[in-house]
C-alpha positions as CSV (number, residue, x, y, z in Angstrom):
1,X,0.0,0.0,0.0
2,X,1.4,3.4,-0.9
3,X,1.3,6.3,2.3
4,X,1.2,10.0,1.9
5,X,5.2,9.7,2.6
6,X,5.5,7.8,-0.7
7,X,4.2,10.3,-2.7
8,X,5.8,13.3,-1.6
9,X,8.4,15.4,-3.7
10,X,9.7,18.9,-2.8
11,X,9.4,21.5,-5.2
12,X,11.8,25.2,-4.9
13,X,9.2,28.0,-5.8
14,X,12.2,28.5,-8.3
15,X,11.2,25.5,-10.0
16,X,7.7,26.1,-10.3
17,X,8.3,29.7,-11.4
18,X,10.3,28.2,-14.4
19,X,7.7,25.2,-14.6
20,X,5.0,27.9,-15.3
21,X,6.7,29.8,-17.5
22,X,7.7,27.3,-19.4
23,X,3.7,25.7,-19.9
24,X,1.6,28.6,-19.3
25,X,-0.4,28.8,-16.3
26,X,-3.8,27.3,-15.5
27,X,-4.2,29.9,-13.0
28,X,-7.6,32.5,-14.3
29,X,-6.8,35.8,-15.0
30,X,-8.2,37.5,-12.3
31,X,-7.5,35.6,-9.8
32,X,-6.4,37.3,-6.2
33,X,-2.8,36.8,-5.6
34,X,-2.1,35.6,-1.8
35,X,1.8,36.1,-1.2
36,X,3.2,33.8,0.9
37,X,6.5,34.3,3.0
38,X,9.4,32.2,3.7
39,X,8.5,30.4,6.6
40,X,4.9,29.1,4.7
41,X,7.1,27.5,2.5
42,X,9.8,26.3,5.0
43,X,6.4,24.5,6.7
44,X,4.7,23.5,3.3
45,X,3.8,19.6,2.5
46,X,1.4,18.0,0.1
47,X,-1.7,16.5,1.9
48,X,-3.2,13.2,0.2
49,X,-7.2,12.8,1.2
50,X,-7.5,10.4,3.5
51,X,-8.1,6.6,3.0
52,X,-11.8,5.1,2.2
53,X,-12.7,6.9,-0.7
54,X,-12.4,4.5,-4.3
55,X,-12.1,7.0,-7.8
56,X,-14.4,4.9,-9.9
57,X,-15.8,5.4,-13.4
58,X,-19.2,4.7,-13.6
59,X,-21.9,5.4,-16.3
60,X,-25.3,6.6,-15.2
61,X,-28.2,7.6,-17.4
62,X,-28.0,11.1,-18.1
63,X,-31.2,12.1,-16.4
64,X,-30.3,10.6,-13.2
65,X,-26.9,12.6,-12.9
66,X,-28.9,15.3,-14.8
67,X,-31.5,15.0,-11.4
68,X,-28.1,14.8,-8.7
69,X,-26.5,17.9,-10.0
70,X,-29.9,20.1,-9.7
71,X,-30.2,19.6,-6.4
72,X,-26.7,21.9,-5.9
73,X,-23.4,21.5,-5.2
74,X,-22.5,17.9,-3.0
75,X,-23.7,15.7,-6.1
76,X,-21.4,12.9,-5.6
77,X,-22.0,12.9,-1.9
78,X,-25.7,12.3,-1.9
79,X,-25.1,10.1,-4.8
80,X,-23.1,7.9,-2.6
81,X,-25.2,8.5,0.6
82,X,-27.9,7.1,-1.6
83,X,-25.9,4.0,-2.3
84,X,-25.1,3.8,1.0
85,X,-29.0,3.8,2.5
86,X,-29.0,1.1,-0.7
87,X,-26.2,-1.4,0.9
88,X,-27.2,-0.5,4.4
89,X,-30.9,-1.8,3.6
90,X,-30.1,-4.3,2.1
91,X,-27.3,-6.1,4.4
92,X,-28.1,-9.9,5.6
């Protein structure tokens, strides 16, 4: 099994300053800058989302994801709560 520690590489804002530069930046346009000092990067790691969570792909008839993502933001979540009440339900 791969931890967060397996997965983490250090980056010099030098090296992501030329990184940009050198493929454009994804960043919008009017974005609000938020400088950051020395010490935030001294203290800076990459954070992986915790364990219990699978990335699936899974087709759905459109109207049913149509009917999920009307309801507002959190889609995915009810969708899964809805699975959930399905499994919990239906347990033996």
């Amino acid at each position: 099994m791969m931890t967060a520690s397996d997965d983490t590489r250090r980056y010099s804002r030098e090296s992501l300053r030329d990184e940009r530069q050198r493929s454009g930046s994804r960043t919008k346009a009017d974005a609000r800058a938020h400088p950051v000092d020395e010490e935030f990067w001294e203290s800076a790691r990459v954070v992986m989302p915790p364990p219990g969570k699978t990335s699936v792909h899974l087709r759905l008839d459109s109207d049913v994801l149509d009917w999920f993502r009307a309801q507002g933001r959190g889609h995915l979540s009810r969708m899964n709560a809805v699975l959930r009440s399905f499994m919990e339900a239906h347990k033996g």
